[in-house]
C-alpha positions as CSV (number, residue, x, y, z in Angstrom):
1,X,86.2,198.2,142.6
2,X,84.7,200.4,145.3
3,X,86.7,200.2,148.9
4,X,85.8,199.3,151.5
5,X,85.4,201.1,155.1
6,X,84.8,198.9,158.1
7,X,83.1,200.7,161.7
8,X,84.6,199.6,164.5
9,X,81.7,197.2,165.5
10,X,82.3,195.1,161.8
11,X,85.5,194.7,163.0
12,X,84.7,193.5,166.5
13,X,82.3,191.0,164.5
14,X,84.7,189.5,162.0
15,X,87.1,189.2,165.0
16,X,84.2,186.8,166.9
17,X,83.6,184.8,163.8
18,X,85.7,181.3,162.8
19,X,88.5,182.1,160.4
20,X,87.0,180.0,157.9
21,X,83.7,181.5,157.8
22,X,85.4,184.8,158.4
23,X,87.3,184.0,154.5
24,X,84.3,183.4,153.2
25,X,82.3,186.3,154.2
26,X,85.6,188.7,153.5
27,X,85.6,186.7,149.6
28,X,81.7,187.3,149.2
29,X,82.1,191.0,150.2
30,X,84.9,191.4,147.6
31,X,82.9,189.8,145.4
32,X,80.2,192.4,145.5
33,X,82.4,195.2,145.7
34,X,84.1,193.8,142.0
35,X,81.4,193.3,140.6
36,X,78.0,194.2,141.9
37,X,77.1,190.1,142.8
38,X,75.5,188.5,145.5
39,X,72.2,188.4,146.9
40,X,72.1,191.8,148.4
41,X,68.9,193.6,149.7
42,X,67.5,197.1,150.7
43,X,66.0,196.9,154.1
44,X,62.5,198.2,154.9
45,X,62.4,201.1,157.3
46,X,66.9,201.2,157.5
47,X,69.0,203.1,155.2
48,X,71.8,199.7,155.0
49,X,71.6,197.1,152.4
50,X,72.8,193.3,153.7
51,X,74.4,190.6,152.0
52,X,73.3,187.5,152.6
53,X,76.2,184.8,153.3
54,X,75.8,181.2,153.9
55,X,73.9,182.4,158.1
56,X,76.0,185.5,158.2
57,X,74.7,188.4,157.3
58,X,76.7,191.8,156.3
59,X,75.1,195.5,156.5
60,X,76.4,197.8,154.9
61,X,75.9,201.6,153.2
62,X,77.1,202.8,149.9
63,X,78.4,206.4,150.7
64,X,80.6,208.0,148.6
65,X,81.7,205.5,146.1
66,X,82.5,203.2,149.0
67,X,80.8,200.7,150.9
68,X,81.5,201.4,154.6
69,X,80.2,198.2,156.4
70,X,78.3,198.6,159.5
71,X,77.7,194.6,161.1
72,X,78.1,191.3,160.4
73,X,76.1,189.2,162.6
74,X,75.4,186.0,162.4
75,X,71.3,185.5,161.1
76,X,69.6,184.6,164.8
77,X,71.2,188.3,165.8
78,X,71.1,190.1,162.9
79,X,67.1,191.7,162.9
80,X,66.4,192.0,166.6
């Protein structure tokens, strides 16, 4: 399992979100971080990946043998 960093602005996002949404997007990053699953995409003209969850999406980096997760924003604020 690779860890998992959070930036300071993930946090402040999680923080905004419903707790129940919140567990699922938490469950979904685990998930990946296990084993490799989920419908995760490179991003044209960014160096982040983002997992796709239910309208939520997550960006993240792999650095290190970690994924150090940038946002999670929910899909009408996420690519603006």
């Amino acid at each position: 399992m690779k860890p998992i960093v959070w930036a300071d602005p993930a946090k402040a996002d999680v923080r905004r979100i419903d707790r129940d949404t919140a567990m699922r997007i938490l469950t979904a990053l685990d998930l990946f971080a296990r084993t490799g699953e989920g419908d995760v995409k490179a991003l044209q003209g960014r160096d982040e990946l983002r997992l796709r969850i239910a309208d939520y999406r997550l960006f993240f980096v792999n650095v290190a043998d970690a994924l150090e997760v940038r946002r999670v924003l929910h899909r009408r604020e996420a690519y603006r």
